[in-house]
N, C-alpha and C positions, 0 to 999 in steps of 0.2 A: 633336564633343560639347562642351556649355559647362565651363567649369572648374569652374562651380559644381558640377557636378554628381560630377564625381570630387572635389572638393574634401568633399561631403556623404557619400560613397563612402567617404570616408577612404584615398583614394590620395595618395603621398606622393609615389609616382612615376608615373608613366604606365604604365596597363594593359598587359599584353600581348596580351591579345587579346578580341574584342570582338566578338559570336556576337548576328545581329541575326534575328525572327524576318522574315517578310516583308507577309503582309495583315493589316492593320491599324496596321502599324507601319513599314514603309515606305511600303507604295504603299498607296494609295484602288484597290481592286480590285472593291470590291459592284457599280459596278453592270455588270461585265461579266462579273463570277461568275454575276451575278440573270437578267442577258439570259439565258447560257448556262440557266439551272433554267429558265426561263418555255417557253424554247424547247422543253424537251422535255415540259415540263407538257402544253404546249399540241400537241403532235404528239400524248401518246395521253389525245386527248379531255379535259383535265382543265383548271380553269382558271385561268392567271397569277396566283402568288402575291406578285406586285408585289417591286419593289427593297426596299423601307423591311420589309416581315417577313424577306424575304433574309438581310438583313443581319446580324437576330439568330440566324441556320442558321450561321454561315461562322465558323471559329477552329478545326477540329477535324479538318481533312483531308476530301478531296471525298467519300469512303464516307460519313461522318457527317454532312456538307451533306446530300445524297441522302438518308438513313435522314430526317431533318427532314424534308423534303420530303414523304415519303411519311407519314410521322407526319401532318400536316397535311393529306394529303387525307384520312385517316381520319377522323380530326375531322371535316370537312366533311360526309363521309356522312351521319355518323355521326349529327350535330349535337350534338358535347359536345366541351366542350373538356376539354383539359387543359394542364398546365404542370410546369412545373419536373424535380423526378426521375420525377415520374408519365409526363412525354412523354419525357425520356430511357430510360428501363425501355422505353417502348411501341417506340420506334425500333431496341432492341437486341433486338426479339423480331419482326422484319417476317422473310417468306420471305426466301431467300438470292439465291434466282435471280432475285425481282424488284426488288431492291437490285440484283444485278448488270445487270439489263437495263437499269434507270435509269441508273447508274452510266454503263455504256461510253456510251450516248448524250451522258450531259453530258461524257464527256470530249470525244469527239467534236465537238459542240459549242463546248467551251469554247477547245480547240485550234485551232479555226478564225477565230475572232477574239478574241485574249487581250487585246488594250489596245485596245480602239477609243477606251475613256475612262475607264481605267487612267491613275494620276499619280501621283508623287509626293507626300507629306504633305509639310509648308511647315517649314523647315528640316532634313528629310533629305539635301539633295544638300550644304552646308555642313557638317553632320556629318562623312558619308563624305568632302570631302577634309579636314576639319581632323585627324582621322585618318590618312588616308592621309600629310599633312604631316609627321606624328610619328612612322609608318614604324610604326603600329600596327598587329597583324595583323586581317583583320576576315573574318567568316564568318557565312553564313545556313545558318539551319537555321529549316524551315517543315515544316508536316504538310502541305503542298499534292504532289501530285506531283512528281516531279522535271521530266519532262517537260512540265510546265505550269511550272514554276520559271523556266526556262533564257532561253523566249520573253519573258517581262516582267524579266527582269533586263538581256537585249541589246537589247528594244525601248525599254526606258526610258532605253541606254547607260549602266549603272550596273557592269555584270559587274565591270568591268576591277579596280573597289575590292576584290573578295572572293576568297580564296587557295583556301574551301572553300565547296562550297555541297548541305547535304544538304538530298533532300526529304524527305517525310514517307514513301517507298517505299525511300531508300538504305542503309534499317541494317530489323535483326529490330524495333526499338520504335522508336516517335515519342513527340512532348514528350505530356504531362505525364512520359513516362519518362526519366529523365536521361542511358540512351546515347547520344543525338546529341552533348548537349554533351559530354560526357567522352569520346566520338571524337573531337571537335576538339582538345580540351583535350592530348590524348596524340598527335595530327599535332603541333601548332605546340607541344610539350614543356612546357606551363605549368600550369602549379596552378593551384587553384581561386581562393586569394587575389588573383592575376593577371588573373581575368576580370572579362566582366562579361556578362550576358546583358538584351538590349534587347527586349520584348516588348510583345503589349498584351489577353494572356488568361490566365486562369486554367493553363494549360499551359502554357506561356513561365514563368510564376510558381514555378508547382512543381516544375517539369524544372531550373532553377536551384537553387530552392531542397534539394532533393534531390541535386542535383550540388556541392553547397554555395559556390554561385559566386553573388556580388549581383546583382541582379535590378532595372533599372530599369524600369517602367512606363509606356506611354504612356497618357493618358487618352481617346484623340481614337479610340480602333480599333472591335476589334468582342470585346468583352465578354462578348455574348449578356444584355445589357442590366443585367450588374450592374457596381458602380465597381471600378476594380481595386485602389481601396484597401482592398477588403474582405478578399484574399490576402495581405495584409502584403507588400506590396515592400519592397524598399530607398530607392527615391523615385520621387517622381511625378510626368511633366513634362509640357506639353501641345507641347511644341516643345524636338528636340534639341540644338537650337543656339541656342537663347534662354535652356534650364534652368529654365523657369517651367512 
């Protein structure tokens, strides 16, 4: 991580630990998320909702990709759109069992090829060791599965930097709720002051800010197409290791 950036953080001394989420903020994962949705879109009859709409579904844990998806082919039937809370409200009122039946599909799916072309974003792998140099402790914590976690942290050889790694399944809440981070924070014994939470969504944002631990933003993730400077971060960078 650049100095600038703890330096803007008002660290006097180096963090102790450093709680990164994962899609959008580590790796570029849409478009092997998008393959997995299309793939199942298109098994029961319906039709590929392309990478680039994808992309604004994904930051919320794979149940709530899925509930989008399904939102969006009602739409289609339908022919009306909607947006914003009107299409979040619609998604939190879909059957259960056909959430569940999309769901296990995409896992299924997604599981079967997680990185075909899955990357790293462009100064991540300099962060984690300039970090790892400083003997900082570092932890991810994502709403993605845990089991979908594991395969893109070892395929990308990244694991070996992170001490903890919950998904969005390993605790009762996920981000926007602040138990993830305040699990880690009470494993590796540090207060709030002492962290810092890396994200690049509205959840990442307010799971810090509710944990009361600073909160850097990446600009470069998946938003769901708003800036994340609208959440109030602590700062906003397009690149971890450059600090810009």
């Amino acid at each position: 991580m650049h100095p600038s950036i703890l330096n803007a953080l008002n660290f006097q001394t180096p963090p102790k630990l450093v709680m990164f989420d994962l899609d959008g903020t580590l790796v570029d994962s849409a478009y092997d998320i998008a393959a997995a949705v299309d793939k199942v879109l298109v098994k029961n009859q319906h039709p590929a909702a392309g990478e680039q709409r994808i992309r604004q579904w994904v930051g919320n844990g794979a149940e709530r990709l899925i509930r989008r998806a399904l939102v969006w082919l009602q739409c289609l039937e339908s022919k009306k759109e909607l947006s914003g809370d009107i299409f979040e409200q619609a998604a939190d009122k879909l059957e259960e069992n056909q959430v569940q039946k999309y769901l296990q599909q995409f896992l299924l799916a997604y599981q079967a090829v997680p990185i075909a072309k899955t990357v790293l974003y462009p100064g991540v792998e300099e962060c984690l060791q300039a970090l790892h140099k400083q003997k900082i402790k570092m932890a991810v914590i994502t709403n993605k599965p845990i089991d979908l976690t594991w395969p893109i942290l070892k395929g990308l050889k990244i694991d070996h930097y992170f001490e903890l790694v919950l998904g969005g399944d390993s605790l009762p809440e996920k981000k926007p709720n602040p138990m993830p981070l305040q699990h880690a924070m009470k494993k590796f014994l540090a207060r709030s002051c002492q962290c810092i939470m890396v994200g690049d969504s509205k959840a990442d944002i307010f799971a810090a800010q509710a944990a009361k631990v600073k909160v850097v933003a990446v600009d470069y993730g998946y938003s769901n197409g708003t800036p994340v400077q609208t959440w109030q971060p602590n700062y906003v960078t397009s690149n971890l290791s450059l600090g810009k």
